[in-house]
C-alpha positions in Angstrom: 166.9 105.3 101.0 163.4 106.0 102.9 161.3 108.0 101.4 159.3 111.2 102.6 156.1 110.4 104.3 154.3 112.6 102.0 150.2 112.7 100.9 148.8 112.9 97.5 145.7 115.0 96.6 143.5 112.0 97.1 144.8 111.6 100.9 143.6 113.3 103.7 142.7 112.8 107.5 140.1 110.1 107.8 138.2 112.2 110.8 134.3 110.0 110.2 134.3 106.4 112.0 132.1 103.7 111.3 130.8 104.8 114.5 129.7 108.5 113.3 127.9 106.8 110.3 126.2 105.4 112.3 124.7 107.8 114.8 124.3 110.0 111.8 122.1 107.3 110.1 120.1 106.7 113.3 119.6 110.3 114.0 118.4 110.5 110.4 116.0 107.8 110.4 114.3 108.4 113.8 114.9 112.2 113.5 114.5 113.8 109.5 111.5 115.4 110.4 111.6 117.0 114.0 110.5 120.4 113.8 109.4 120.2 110.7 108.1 124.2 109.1 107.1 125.7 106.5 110.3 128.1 106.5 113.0 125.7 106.4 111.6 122.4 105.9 113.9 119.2 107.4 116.4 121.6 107.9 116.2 120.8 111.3 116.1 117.6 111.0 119.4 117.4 109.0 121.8 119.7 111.2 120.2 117.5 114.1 121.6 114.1 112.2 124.8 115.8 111.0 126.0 117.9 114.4 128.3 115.3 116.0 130.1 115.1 113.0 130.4 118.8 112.5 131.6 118.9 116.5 134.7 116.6 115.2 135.2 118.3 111.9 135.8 122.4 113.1 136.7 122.0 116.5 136.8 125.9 116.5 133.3 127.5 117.7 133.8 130.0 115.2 134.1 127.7 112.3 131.7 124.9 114.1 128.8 127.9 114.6 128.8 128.9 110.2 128.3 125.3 109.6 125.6 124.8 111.5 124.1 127.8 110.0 124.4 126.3 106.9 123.0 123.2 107.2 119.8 124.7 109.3 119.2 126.2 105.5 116.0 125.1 103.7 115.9 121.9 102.8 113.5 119.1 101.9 113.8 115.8 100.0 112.1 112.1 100.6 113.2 111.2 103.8 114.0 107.6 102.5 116.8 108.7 100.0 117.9 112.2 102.1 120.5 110.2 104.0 122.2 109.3 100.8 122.7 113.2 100.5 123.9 113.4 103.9 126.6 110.6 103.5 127.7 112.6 100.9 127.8 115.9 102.4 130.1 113.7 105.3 132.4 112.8 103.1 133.1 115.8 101.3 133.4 118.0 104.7 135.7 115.6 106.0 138.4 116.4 103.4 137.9 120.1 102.4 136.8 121.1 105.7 136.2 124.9 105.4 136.4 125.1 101.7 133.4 122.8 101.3 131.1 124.9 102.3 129.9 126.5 98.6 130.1 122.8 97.2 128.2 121.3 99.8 125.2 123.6 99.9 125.3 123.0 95.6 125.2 119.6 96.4 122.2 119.4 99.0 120.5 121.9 96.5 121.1 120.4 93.6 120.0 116.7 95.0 117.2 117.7 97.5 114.7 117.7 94.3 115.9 114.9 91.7 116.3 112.6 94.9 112.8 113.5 96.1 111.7 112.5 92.9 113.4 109.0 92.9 111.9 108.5 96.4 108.5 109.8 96.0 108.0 107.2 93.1 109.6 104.1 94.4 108.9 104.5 98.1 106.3 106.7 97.6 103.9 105.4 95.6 105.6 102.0 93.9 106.0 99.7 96.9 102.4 100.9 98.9 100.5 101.0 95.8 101.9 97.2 94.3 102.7 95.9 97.9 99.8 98.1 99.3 97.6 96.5 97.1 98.2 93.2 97.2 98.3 92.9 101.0 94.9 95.0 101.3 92.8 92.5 99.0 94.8 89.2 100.3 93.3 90.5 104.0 90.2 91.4 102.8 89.6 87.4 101.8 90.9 86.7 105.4 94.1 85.9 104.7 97.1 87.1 107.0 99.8 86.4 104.4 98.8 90.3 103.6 99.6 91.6 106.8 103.2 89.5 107.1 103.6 90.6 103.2 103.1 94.8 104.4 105.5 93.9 107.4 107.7 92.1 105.6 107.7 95.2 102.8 108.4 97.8 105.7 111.2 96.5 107.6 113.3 95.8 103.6 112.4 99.4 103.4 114.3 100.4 106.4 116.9 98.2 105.5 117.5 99.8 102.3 117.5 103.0 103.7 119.7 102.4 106.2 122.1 101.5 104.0 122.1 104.6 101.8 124.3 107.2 104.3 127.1 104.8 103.9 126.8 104.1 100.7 126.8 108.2 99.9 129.8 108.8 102.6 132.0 106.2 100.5 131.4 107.3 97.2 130.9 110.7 98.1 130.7 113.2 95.4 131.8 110.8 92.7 128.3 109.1 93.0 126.1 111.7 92.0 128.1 111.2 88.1 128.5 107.7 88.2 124.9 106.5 89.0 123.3 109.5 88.0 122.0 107.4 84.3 121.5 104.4 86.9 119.1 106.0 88.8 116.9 107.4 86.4 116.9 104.1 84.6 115.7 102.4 88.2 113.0 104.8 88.4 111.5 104.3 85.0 111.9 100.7 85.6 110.0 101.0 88.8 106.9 103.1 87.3 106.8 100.7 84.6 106.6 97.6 86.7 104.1 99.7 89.4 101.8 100.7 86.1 102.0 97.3 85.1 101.1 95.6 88.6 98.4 98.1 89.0 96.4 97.9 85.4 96.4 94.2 86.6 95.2 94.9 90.1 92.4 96.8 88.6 89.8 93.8 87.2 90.8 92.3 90.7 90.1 95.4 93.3 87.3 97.2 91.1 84.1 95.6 90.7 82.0 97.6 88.5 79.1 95.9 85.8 76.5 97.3 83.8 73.3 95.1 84.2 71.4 96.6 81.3 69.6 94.1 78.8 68.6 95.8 75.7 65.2 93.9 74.4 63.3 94.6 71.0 61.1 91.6 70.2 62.8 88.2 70.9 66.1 89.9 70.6 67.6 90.5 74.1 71.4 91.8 74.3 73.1 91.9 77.7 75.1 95.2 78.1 78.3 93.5 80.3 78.4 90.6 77.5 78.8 93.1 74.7 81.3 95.1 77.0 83.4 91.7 77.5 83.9 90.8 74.0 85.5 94.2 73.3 87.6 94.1 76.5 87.1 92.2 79.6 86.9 94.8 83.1 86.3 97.8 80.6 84.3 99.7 82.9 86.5 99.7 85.9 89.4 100.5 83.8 87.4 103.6 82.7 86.5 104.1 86.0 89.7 104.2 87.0 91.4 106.5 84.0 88.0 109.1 84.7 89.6 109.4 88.1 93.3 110.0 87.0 92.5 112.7 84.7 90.5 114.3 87.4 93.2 114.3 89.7 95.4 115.6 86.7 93.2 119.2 87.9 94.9 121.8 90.0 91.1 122.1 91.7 90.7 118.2 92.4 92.0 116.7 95.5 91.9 112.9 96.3 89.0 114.0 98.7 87.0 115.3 96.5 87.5 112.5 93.5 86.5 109.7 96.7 83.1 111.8 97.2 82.6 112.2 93.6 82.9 108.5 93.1 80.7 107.7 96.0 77.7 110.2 94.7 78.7 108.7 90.7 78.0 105.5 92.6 74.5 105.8 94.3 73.1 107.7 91.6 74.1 105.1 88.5 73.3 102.5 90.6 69.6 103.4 91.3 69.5 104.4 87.4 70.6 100.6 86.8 73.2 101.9 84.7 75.8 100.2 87.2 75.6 96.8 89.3 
């Protein structure tokens, strides 16, 4: 006896090729940005990278032109991560066609901001600020290991991120629950290992004494001596927590901390306070 050809609720028309993905993820890499505003944000950007699928998915003009409305809503998020949103959205359109629209626009709201988050921090400020780092003082002693290591960083980055839209379009909306504890876990990983690296950095990169020499008879106490027996590089590290704090203000901009270091500098340096 044959039996009816018939689909369960987790069947549907696979629509998306591997060949869509990957337009979508070019057009999202070279593309997130164009016509960027202060209006809508990388709204642009993200109908731009999604359109050919949308022309597959309603091939009605009707249905095709309240889509695209849709998606050329606000939206912003770290352009690194956003096409793990948009791999999502892909595979959530292609089976409820129509009747995603309400879920979809949830889901690019509700992700646009905690994925910005995850992105800003590891992409952000993570990998340029260890990587960053490290290449900038290996090339300032001549060596070009720094520049192949920033290179090197770079292109991994892009790799990563191009893998993101298909990793969101096959585990579509099931990822957002599943990795959701996995993903704040990476990024409190990340800022611990990028706190870590850079308190390290800081005896390295910051050069900052004090050459005062305290004398009272044959007594003579050296300032930076006294300094290193409590805690060796105290000064830059205070140096650098001053400046944190500062940028902790709504009023202070990095701008203004880099000129308020360089004036701090000139003036405790002719009061010999600093070497």
């Amino acid at each position: 006896m044959k039996m009816a050809n018939t689909k369960t609720e987790f069947e549907f028309d696979k629509v998306v090729t591997k060949k869509d993905l990957l337009a979508a993820n070019v057009r999202w890499l070279l593309c997130s940005q164009i016509c960027w505003n202060y209006e809508r944000m990388m709204s642009t950007g993200y109908l731009y990278s999604i359109l050919p699928t949308l022309r597959k998915l309603y091939p009605k003009d009707d249905e095709q032109k309240e889509m695209m409305h849709m998606h050329n809503q606000f939206f912003n998020t770290y352009p690194m991560v956003g096409g793990l949103i948009l791999g999502i959205d892909m595979a959530i359109e292609e089976r409820e066609k129509m009747a995603s629209k309400e879920v979809v626009t949830g889901i690019k709201t509700g992700l646009m901001g905690p994925f910005a988050g995850v992105g800003d921090t590891i992409f952000g400020v993570i990998l340029p600020t260890i990587f960053g780092s490290i290449a900038a003082y290996m090339g300032l002693q001549g060596n070009v290991t720094g520049v192949i290591i920033w290179m090197i960083v770079n292109i991994l980055v892009i790799g990563v991120r191009f893998t993101l839209l298909p990793l969101g379009y096959s585990q579509g909306a099931k990822l957002v629950n599943e990795f959701a504890d996995r993903l704040n876990a990476l990024t409190d990983s990340a800022i611990l290992l990028g706190v870590t690296v850079v308190g390290a950095l800081i005896p390295t990169v910051i050069h900052a004494t004090v050459p005062y020499v305290y004398k009272s008879g044959k007594v003579e106490l050296k300032m930076q001596e006294m300094l290193d027996q409590i805690m060796p590089a105290l000064v830059p590290a205070l140096l650098v927590g001053l400046i944190y704090m500062l940028l902790g203000y709504k009023k202070m901009t990095s701008t203004k901390a880099i000129l308020l270091v360089m004036v701090l500098a000139i003036v405790l340096y002719n009061l010999k306070i600093l070497g």
